[in-house]
C-alpha positions, -999 to 999 in steps of 0.1 A, spaced: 353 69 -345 380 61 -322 406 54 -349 400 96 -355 405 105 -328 431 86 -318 448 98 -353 442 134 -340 456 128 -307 490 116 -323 492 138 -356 473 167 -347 483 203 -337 464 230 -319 474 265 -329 465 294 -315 430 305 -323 412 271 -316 428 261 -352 435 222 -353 458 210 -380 451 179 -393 476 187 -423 492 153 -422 464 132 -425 434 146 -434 439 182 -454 469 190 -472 484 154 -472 456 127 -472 464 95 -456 450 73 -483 438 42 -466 422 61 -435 404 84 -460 384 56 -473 378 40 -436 366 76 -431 340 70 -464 332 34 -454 324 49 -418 298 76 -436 280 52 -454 273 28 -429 261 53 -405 240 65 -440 235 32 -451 198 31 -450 189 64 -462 185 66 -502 211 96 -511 215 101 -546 246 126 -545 273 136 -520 279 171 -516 308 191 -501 328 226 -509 363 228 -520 388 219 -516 396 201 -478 360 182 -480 369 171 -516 387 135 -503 362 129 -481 332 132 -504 351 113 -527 356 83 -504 317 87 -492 304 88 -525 325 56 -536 318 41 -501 275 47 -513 279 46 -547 265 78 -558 282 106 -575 302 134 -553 294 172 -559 320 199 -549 308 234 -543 333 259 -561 350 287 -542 359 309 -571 345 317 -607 362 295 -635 356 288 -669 344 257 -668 316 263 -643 284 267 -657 260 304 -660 232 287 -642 243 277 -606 229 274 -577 251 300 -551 252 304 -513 276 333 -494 305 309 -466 322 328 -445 355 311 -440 370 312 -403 399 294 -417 404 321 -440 386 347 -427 365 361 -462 336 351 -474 335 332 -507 302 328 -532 299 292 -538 285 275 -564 274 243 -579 265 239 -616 224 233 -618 230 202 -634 247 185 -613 216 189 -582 180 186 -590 148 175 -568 151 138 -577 180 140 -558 185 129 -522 219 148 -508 243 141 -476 268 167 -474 304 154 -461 330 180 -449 362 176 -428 354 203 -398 327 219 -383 330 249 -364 304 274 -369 285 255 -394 289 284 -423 300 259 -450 270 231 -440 246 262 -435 258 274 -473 253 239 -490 221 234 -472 207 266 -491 223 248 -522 204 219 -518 173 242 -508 176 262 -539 175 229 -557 147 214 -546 166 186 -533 163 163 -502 188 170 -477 197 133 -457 220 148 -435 258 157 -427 291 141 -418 316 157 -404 351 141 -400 356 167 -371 334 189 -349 343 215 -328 316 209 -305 326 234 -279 316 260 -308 282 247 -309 269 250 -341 266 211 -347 243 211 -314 223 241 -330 219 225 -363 209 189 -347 181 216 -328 167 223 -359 159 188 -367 193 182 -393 208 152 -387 247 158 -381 268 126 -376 305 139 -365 332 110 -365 351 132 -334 333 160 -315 362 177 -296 343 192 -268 378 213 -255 411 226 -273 444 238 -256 485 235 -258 476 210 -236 452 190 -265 424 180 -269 395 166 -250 366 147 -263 328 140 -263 319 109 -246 
């Protein structure tokens, strides 16, 4: 998606650590209208599978599945990082290690909300080392669901983990694979 990564070229920030910050547009303030290009974009490259549900983990995916899900349709499912109230006894739970934050979180998703009637794409802003798509596939696992495949606004390709997961036979469609990071910026997959 050119319009991505033209957005990163202009508005993103490399920090040290291979961190990108997409804070203006895409995390911490959400440009509204590219969000839902973003969604739109997802379910056409989805358009012919049948997913029931749209699956990500809180909280930066949260936009994203919500624009995917309204783009197909179908409901949007958010993993939770932390034990509330409101979240159910019986849940389906995976252990993320977050590089971002560097601890690992239990995440969980309310049984009702996932079932084996259910067809599932996961959405999520970045991949890196594939911990948070590897967690919600065990999710969806655990549920007996169908798993149609991810999207990822942006991959860190250089990382690797989209190529090893697209080696095991999951299909992983990433909008901007960002094959090199450096003050300099950024350099992309052809």
């Amino acid at each position: 998606m050119k319009a991505l990564e033209q957005k990163i070229l202009t508005e993103g920030k490399v920090l040290p650590g291979n961190v990108l910050k997409v804070g203006s547009f895409l995390n911490q303030q959400m440009d509204s209208d590219f969000i839902m290009e973003i969604g739109l974009e997802i379910a056409r490259l989805y358009a012919a599978e049948k997913i029931t549900k749209v699956l990500t983990v809180e909280s930066s995916g949260i936009a994203l599945a919500v624009a995917a899900g309204i783009a197909l349709h179908v409901p949007s499912v958010f993993a939770k990082k932390h034990k509330s109230a409101n979240l159910s006894k019986e849940v389906y739970t995976a252990s993320v290690y977050s590089f971002t934050h560097g601890e690992t979180y239990e995440i969980a998703v309310a049984k009702e909300y996932l079932s084996k009637e259910d067809t599932v794409l996961i959405v999520d802003d970045f991949l890196a080392n594939g911990n948070a798509l590897r967690g919600l596939m065990q999710i969806i696992k655990e549920a007996g669901a169908g798993l149609a495949g991810c999207a990822v606004a942006i991959e860190k390709g250089f990382q690797g983990a989209g190529d090893e997961l697209r080696a095991q036979g999951i299909r992983i469609e990433s909008l901007a694979i960002i094959d090199g990071m450096s003050d300099g910026g950024v350099t992309f997959r052809a």
